[in-house]
Backbone as numpy.savetxt, mean C-alpha at the origin, in Angstrom:
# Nx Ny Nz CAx CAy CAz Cx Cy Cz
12.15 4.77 7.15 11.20 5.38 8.08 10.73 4.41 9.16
10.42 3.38 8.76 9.66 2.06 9.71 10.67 2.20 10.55
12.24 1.91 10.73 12.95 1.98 11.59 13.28 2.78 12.97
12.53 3.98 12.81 13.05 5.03 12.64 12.25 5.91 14.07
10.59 5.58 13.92 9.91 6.55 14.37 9.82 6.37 16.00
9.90 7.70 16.38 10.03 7.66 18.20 11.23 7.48 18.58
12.61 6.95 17.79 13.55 6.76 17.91 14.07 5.23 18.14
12.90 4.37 17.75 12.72 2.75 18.63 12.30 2.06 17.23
11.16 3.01 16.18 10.54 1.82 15.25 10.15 0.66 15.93
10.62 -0.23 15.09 10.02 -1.44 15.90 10.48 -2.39 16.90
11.83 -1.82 17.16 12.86 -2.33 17.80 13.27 -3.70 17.36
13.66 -3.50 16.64 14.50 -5.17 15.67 15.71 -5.44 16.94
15.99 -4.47 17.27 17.52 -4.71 18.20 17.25 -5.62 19.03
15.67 -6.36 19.47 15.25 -7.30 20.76 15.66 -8.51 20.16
15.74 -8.77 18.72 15.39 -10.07 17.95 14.12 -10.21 17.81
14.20 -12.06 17.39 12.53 -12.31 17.22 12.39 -12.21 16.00
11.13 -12.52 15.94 10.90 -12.98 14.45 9.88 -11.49 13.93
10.17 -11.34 13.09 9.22 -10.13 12.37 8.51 -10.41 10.69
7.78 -9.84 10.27 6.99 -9.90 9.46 7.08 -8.75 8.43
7.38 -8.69 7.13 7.66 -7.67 6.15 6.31 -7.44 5.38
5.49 -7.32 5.60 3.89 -7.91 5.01 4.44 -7.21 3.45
5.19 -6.15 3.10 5.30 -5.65 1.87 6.87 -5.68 1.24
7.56 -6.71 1.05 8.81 -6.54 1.23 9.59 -5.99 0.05
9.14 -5.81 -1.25 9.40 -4.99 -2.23 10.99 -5.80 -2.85
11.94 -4.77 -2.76 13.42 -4.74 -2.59 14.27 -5.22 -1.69
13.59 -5.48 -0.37 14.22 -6.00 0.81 14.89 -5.38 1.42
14.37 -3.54 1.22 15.31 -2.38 2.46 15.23 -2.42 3.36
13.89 -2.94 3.90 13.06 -2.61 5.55 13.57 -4.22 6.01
13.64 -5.08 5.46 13.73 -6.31 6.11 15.08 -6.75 5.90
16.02 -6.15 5.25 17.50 -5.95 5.50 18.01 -5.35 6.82
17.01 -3.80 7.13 17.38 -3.11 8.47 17.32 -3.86 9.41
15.96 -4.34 9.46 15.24 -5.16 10.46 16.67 -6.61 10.80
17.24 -6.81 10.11 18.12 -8.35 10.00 19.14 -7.78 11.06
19.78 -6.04 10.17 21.46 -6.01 10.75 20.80 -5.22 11.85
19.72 -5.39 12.74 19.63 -4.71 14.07 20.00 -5.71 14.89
20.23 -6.61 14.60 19.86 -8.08 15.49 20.62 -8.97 15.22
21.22 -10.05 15.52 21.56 -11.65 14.97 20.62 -12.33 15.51
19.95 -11.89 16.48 19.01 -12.73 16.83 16.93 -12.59 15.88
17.41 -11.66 15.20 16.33 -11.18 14.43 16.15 -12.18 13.49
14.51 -12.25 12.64 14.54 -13.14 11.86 13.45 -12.36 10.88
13.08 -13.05 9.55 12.34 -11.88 8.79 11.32 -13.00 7.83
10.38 -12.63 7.93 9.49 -13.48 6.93 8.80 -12.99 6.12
9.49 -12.47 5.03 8.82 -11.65 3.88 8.06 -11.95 2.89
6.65 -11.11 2.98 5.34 -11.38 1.97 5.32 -10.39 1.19
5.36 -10.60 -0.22 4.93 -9.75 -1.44 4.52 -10.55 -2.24
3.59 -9.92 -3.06 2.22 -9.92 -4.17 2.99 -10.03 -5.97
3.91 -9.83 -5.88 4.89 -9.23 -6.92 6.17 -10.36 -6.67
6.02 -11.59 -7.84 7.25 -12.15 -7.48 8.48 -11.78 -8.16
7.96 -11.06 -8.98 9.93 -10.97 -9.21 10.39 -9.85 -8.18
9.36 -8.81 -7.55 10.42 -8.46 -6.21 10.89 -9.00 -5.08
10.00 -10.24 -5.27 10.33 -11.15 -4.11 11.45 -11.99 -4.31
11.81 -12.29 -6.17 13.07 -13.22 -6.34 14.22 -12.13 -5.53
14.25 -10.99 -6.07 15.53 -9.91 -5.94 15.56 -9.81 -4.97
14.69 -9.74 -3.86 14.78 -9.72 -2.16 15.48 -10.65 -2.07
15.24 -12.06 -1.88 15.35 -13.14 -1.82 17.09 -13.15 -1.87
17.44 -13.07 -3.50 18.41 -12.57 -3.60 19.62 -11.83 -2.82
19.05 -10.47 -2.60 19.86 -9.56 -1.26 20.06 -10.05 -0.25
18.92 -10.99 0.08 19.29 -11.13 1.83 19.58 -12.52 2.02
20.17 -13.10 0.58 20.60 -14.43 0.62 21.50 -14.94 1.98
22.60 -13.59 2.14 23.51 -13.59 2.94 23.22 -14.26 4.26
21.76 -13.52 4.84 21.27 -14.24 5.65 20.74 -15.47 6.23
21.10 -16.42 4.75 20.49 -17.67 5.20 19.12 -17.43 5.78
18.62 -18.83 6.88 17.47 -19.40 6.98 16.74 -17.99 8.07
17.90 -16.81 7.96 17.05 -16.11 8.75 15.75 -15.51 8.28
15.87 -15.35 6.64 14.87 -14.48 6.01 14.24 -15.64 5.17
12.58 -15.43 5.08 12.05 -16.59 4.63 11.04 -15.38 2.93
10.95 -15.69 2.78 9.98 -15.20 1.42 8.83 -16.32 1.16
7.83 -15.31 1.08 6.16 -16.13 0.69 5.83 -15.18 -0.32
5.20 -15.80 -1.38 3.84 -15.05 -2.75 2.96 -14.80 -1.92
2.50 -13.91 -1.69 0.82 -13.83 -1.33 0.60 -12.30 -1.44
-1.08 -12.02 -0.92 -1.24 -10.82 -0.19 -0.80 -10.39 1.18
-0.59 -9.34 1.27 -0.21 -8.89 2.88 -1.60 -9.50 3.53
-2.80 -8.85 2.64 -3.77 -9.57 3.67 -4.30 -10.79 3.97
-3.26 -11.77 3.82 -3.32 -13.11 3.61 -2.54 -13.69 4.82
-2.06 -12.80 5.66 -1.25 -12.64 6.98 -1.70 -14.04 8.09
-2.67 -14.15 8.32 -3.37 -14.94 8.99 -2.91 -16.53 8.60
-3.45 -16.63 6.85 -3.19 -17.76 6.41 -1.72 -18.20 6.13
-1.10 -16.80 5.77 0.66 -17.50 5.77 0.81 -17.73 7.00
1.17 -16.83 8.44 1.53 -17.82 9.70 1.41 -18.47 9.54
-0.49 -19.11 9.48 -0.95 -20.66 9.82 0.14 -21.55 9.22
0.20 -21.41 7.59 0.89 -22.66 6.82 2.52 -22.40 7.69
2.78 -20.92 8.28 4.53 -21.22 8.73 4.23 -21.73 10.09
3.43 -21.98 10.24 3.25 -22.56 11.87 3.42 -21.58 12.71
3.61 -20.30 12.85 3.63 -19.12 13.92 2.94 -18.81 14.07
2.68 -18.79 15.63 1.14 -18.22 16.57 1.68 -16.39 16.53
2.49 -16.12 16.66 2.84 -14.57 17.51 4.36 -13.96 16.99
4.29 -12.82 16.50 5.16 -12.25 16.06 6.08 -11.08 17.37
7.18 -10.61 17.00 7.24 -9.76 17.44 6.93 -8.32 17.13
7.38 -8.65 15.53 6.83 -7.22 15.29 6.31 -7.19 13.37
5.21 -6.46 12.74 4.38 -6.37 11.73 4.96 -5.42 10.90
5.56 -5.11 9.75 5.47 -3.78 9.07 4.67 -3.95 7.52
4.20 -2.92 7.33 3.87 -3.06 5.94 3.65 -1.35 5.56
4.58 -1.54 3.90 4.78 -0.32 3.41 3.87 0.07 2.22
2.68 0.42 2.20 1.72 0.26 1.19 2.13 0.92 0.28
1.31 0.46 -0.92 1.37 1.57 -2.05 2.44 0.45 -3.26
2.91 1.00 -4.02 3.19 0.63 -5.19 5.12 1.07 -5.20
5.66 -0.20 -5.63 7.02 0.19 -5.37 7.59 0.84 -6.51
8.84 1.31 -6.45 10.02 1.62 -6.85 10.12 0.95 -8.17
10.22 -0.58 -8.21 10.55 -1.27 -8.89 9.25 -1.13 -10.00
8.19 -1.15 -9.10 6.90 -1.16 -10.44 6.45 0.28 -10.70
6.87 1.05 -10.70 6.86 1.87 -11.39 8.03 2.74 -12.23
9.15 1.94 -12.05 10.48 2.23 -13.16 10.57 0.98 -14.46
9.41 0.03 -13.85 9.48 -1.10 -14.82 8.80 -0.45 -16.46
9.04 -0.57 -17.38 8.57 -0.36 -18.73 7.41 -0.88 -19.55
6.99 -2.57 -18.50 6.43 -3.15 -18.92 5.26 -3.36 -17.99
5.23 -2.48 -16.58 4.02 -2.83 -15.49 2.76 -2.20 -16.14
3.30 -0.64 -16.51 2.23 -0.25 -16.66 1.49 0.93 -15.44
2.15 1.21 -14.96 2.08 1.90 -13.83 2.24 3.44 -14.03
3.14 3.64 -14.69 3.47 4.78 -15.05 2.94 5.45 -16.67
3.10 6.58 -16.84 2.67 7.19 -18.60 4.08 7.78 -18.73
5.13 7.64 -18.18 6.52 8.25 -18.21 7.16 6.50 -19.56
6.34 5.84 -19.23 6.54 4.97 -20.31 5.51 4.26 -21.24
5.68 4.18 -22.51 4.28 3.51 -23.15 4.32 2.10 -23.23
3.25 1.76 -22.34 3.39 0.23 -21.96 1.85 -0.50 -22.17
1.86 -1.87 -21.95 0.75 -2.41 -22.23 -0.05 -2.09 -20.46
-1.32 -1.05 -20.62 -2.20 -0.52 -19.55 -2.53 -1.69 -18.44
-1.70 -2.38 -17.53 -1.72 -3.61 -17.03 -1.77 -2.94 -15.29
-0.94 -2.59 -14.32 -0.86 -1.75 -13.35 -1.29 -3.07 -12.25
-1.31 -4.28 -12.45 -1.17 -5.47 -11.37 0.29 -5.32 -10.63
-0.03 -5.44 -9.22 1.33 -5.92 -8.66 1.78 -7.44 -8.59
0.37 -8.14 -8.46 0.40 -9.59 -9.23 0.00 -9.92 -10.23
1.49 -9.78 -11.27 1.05 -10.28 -12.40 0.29 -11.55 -13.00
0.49 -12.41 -12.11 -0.39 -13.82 -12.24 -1.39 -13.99 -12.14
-2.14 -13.17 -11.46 -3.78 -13.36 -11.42 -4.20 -11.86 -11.35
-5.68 -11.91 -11.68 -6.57 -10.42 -11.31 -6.47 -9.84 -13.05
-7.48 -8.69 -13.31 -7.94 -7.95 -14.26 -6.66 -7.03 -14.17
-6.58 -6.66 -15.41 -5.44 -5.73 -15.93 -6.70 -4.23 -15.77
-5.83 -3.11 -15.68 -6.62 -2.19 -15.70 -7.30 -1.88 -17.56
-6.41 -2.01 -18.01 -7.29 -2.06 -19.25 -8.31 -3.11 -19.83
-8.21 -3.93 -18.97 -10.07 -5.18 -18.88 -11.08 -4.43 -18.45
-10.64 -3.50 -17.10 -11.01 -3.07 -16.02 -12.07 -1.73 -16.73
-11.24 -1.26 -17.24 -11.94 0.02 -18.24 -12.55 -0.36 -19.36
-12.32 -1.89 -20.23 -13.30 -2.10 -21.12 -14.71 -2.81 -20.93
-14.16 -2.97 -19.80 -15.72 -3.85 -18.95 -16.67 -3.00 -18.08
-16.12 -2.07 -17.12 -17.01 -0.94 -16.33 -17.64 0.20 -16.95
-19.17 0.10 -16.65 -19.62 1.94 -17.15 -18.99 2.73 -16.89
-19.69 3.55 -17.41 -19.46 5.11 -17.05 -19.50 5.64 -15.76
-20.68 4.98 -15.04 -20.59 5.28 -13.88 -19.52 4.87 -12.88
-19.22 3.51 -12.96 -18.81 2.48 -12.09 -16.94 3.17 -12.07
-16.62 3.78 -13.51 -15.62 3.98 -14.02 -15.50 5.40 -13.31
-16.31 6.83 -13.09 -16.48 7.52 -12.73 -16.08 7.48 -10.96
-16.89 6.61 -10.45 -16.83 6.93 -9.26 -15.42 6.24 -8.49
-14.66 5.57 -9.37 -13.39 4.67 -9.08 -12.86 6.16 -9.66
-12.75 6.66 -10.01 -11.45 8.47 -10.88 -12.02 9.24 -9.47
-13.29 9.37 -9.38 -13.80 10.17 -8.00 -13.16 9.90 -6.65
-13.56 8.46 -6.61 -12.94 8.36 -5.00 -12.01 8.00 -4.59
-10.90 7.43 -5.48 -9.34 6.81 -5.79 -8.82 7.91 -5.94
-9.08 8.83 -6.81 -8.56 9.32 -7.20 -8.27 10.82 -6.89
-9.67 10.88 -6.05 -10.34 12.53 -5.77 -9.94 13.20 -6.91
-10.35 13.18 -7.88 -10.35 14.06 -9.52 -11.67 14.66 -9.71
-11.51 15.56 -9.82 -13.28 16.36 -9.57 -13.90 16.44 -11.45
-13.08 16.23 -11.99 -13.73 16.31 -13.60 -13.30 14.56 -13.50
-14.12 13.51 -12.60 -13.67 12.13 -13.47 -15.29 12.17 -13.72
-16.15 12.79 -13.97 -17.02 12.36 -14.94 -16.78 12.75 -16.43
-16.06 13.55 -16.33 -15.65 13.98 -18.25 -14.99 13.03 -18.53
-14.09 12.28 -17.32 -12.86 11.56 -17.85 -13.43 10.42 -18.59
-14.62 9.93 -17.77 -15.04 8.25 -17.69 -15.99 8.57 -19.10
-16.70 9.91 -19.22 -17.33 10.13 -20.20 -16.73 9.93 -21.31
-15.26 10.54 -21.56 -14.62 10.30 -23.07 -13.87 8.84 -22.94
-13.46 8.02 -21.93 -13.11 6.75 -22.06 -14.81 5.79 -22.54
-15.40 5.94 -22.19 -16.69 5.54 -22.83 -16.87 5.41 -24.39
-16.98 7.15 -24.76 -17.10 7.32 -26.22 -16.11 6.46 -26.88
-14.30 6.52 -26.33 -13.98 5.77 -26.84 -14.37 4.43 -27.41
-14.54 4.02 -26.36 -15.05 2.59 -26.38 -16.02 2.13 -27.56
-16.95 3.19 -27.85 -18.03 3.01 -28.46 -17.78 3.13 -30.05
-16.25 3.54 -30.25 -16.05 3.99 -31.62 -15.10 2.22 -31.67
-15.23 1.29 -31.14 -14.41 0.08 -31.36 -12.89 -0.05 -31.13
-12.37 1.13 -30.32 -11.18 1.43 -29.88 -10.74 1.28 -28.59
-10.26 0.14 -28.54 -10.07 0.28 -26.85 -8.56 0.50 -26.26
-8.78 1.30 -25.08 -7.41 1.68 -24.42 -6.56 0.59 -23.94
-5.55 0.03 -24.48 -4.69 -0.81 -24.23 -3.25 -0.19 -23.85
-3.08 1.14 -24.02 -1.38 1.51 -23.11 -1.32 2.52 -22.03
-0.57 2.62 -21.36 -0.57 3.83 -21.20 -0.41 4.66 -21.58
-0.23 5.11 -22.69 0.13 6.52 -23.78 -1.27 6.60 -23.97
-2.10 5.43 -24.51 -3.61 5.81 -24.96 -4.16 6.51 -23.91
-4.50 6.40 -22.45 -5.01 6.77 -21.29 -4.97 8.63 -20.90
-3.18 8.37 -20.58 -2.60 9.38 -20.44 -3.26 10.91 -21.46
-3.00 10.15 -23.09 -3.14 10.83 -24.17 -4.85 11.53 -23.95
-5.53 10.70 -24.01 -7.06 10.68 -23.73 -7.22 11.82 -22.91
-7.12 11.37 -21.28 -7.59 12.20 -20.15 -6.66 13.55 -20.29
-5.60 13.62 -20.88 -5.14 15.17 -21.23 -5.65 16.02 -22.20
-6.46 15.28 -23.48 -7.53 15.91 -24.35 -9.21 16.22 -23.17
-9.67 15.20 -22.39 -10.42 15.54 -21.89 -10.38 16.63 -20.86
-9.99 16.87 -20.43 -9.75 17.96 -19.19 -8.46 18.85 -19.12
-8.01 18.95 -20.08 -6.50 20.07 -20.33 -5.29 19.94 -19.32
-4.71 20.94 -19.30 -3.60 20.80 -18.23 -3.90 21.33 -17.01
-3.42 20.43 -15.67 -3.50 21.41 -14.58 -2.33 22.38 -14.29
-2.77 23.66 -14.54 -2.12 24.69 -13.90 -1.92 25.02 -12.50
-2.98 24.44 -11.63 -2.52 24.73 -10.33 -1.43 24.22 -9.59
-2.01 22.79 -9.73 -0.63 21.63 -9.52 0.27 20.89 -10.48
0.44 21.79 -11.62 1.39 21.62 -12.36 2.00 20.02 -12.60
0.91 19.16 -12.40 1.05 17.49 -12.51 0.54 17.19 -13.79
0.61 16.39 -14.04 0.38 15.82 -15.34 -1.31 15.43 -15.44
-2.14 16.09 -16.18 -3.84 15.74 -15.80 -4.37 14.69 -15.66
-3.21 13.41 -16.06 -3.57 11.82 -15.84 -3.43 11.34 -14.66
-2.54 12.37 -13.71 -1.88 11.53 -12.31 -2.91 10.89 -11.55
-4.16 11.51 -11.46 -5.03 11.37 -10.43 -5.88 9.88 -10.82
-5.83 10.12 -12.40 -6.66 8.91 -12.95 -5.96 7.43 -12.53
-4.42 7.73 -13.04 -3.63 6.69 -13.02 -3.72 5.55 -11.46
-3.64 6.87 -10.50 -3.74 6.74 -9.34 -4.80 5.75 -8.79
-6.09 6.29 -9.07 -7.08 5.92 -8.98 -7.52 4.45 -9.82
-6.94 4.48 -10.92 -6.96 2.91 -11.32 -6.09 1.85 -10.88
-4.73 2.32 -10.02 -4.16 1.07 -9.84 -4.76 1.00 -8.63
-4.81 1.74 -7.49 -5.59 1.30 -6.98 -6.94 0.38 -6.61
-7.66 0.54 -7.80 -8.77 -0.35 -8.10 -8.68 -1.86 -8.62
-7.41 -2.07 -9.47 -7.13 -2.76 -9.98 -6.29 -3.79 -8.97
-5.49 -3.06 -7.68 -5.07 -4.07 -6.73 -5.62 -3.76 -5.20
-7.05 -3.31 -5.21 -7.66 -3.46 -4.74 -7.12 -2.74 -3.22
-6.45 -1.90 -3.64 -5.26 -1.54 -1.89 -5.90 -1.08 -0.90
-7.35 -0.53 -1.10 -8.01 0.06 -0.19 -8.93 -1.04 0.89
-9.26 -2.31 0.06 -10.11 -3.41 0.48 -9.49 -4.02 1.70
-10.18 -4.22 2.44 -9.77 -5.08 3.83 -8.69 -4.38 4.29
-8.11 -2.86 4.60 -7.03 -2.79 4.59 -7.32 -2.40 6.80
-8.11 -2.18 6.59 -8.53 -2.27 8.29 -8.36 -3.47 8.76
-9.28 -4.32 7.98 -9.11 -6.35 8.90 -7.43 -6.67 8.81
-6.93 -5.99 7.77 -5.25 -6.53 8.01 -4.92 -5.95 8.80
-5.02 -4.93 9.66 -4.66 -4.13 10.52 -5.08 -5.26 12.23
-6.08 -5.36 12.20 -6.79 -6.14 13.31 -6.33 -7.69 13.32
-5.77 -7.94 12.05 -5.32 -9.43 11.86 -3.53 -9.27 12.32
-3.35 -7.87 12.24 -1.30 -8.07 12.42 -1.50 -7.66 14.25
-2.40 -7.24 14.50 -2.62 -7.11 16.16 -2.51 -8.13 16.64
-3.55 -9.08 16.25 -4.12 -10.40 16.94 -3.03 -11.31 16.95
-1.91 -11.26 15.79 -0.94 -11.81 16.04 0.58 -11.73 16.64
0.45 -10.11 17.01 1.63 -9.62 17.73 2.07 -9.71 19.23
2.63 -11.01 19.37 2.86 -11.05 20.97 2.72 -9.51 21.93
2.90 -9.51 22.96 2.24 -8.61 24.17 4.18 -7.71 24.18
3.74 -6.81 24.03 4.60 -5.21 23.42 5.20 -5.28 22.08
4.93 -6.45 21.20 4.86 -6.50 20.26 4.72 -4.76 18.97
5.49 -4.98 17.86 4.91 -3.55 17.31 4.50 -3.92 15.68
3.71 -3.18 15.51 3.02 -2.45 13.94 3.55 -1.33 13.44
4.16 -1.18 12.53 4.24 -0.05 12.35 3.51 -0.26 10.27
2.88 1.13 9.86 2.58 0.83 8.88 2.58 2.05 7.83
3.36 2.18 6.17 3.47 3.35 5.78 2.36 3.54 4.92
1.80 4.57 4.49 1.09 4.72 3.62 1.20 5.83 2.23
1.02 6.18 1.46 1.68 7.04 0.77 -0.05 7.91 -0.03
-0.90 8.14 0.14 -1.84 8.74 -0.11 -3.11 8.76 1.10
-3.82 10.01 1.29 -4.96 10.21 2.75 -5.98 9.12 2.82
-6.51 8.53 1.31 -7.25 7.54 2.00 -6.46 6.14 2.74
-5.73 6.03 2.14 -5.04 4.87 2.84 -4.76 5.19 4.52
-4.05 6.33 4.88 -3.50 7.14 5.76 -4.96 7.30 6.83
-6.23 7.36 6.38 -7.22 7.78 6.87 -7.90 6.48 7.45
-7.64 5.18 6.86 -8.17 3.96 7.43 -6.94 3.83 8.58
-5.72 3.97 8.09 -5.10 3.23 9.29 -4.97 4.15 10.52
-5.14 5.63 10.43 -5.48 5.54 11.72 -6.73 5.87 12.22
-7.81 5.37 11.70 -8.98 5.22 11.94 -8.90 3.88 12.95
-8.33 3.38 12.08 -8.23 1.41 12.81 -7.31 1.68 14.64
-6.27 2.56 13.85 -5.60 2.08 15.08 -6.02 2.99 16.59
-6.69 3.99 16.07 -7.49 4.61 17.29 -8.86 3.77 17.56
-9.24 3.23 16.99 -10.23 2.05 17.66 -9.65 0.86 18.13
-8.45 0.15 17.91 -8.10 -0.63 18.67 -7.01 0.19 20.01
-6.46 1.38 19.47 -6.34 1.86 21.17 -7.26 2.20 22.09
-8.79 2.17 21.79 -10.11 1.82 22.49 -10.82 3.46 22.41
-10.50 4.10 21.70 -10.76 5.53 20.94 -12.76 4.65 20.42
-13.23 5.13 20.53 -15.17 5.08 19.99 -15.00 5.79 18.75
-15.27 5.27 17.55 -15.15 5.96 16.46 -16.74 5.89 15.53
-17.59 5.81 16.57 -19.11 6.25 16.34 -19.37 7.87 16.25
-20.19 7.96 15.12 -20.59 9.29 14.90 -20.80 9.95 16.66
-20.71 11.17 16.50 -20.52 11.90 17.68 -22.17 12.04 18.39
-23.10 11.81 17.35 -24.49 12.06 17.88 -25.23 10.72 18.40
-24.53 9.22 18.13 -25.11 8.17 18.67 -24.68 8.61 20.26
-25.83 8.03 21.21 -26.25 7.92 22.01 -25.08 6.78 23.49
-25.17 6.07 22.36 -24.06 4.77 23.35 -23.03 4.57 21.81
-21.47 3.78 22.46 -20.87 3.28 21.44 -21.33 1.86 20.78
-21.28 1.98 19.92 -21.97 0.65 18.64 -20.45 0.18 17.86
-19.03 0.44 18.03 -18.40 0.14 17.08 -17.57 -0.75 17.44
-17.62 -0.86 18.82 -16.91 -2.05 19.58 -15.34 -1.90 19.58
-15.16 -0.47 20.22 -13.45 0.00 19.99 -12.85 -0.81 21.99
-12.33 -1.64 21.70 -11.45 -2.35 22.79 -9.88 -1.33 22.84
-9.44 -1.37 23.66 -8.53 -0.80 24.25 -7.18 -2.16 23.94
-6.46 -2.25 23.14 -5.42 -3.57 23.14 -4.46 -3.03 22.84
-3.93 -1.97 21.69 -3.00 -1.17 21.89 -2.83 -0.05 22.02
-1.27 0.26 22.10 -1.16 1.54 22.57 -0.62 2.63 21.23
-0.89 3.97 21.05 -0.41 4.41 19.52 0.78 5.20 20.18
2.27 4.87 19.42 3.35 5.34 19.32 3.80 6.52 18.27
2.14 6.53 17.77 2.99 7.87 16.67 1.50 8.61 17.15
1.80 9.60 17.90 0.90 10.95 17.95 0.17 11.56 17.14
1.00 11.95 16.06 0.51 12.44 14.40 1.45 11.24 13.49
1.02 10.98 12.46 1.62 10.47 11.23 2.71 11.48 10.92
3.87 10.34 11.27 5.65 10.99 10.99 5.69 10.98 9.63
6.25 12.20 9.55 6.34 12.52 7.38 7.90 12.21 7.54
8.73 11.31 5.98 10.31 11.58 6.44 10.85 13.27 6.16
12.19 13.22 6.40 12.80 14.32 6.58 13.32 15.19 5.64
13.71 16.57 5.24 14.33 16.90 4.65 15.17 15.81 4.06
16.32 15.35 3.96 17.51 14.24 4.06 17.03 12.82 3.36
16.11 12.79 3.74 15.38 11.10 2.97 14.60 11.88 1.68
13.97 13.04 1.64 13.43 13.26 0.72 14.26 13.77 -0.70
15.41 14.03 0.15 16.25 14.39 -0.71 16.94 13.07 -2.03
17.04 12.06 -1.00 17.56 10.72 -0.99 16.50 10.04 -1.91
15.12 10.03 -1.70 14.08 9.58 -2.07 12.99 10.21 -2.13
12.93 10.95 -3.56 11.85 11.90 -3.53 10.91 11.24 -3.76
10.28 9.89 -3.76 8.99 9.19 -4.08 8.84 9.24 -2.63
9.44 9.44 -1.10 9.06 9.34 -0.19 8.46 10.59 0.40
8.23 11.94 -0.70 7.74 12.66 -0.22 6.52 12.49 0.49
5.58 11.87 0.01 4.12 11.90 0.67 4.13 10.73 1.69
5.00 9.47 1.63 4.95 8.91 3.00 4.55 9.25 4.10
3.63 8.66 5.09 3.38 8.51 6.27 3.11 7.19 7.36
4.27 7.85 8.13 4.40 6.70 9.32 3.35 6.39 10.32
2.77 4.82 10.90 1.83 5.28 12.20 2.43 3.97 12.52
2.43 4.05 14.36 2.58 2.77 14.28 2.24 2.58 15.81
2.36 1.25 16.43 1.43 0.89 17.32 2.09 -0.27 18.29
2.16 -0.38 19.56 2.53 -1.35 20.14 1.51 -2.35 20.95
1.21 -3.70 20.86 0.03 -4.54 21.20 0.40 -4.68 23.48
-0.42 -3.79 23.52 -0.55 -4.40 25.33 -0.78 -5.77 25.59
């Protein structure tokens, strides 16, 4: 999709150096390579063994493709240490890959019974099952509520509680899964599994995907040379709802309530937005990749 949208993406075909802020598998920063010989790729993921297997794939490429551990939103501080002032072009594909959720042992999924973990960096940070033996009811509630938009996560957080209280704590995903399908039954409307929303809603919390996800947005601007591009995917509305919140305030859009008086939010005019509406992929990719059903494209070029 990153490739793809307006018919240009990000235009890898100029060369230049580009930025994979999420590089997973190394699909998008493989494309990005064979548009170009003059292209170059400096791929950041949170998750090192997807970063060994990238690494791996695009061996071919030599010193064109570089791999860093970090956060995407750590963008600022990797340049600094690679010494690059200005990119040509930013992508980052949010959300949770392929790889971690076919893994057996992430924890990501209830399609397998695994130890309740759902980190994309396994090396540091709270496992979601710390996460649930340490937070109230409330705290636990309003993470199923607003991650998750689950309208019964107070029953949910209510019977993960009781659990708790009988000296049993949720350590897999089978326990979770098992749980929140006794608490709130099956959904019949959307015919999903009654855990999806929970699941959802905890990895999220647990890698924090919603946090700073605007300042990374304002941080891959500041560093994108002049027609420079962003492009960025998201795969659920709140995510989808910050970025183009962000990027209509840096195309100089006022994103102050409609009843203030003067603008207070300090929306500058620096780029320009190349995606009209958020591009969904196609019949053909969805076919190809049905986890790309809910994908959405936005993306942005720096004046």
């Amino acid at each position: 999709m990153a490739m793809a949208f307006g018919g240009q993406g990000l235009a890898a075909e100029r060369g230049g150096l580009f930025v994979d802020c999420t590089v997973g598998l190394g699909g998008h920063s493989e494309a990005i390579l064979q548009a170009s010989p003059d292209a170059q790729v400096l791929g950041i993921d949170r998750d090192e063994e997807a970063l060994g297997l990238a690494t791996e794939r695009l061996a071919q490429y030599g010193s064109r493709f570089r791999a860093v551990h970090a956060d995407f939103r750590e963008l600022t501080r990797v340049l600094a240490t690679a010494k690059v002032r200005q990119v040509r072009g930013v992508l980052a594909d949010l959300g949770v890959s392929s790889l971690q959720l076919d893994s057996p042992l992430r924890g990501f999924s209830f399609r397998h019974d695994a130890p309740l973990d759902m980190r994309m960096d396994m090396s540091r940070g709270e496992t979601a099952a710390e996460l649930l033996g340490r937070l109230s009811e409330v705290e636990i509630a309003r993470i199923i509520f607003e991650y998750g938009e689950e309208r019964r996560a107070r029953r949910i957080a209510r019977w993960i509680v009781e659990r708790r209280k009988t000296g049993e704590s949720i350590q897999t995903t089978r326990d979770l899964a098992d749980l929140v399908a006794r608490a709130v039954g099956p959904d019949k409307k959307r015919r999903i599994h009654p855990a999806t929303r929970t699941f959802q809603a905890l990895r999220i919390a647990v890698n924090g995907e919603l946090e700073n996800l605007d300042r990374f947005i304002v941080q891959a601007v500041d560093h994108l040379e002049p027609a420079g591009r962003l492009a960025v995917i998201s795969f659920h509305s709140l995510e989808d709802r910050i970025v183009k919140r962000t990027l209509l305030k840096l195309s100089g859009r006022c994103q102050c309530p409609p009843r203030l008086p003067t603008c207070v939010c300090g929306a500058v005019k620096r780029v320009s937005i190349l995606t009209r509406r958020a591009i969904a992929p196609g019949e053909e990719e969805i076919a190809e990749n049905p986890r790309s059903r809910s994908a959405k494209l936005r993306g942005a070029s720096k004046i």
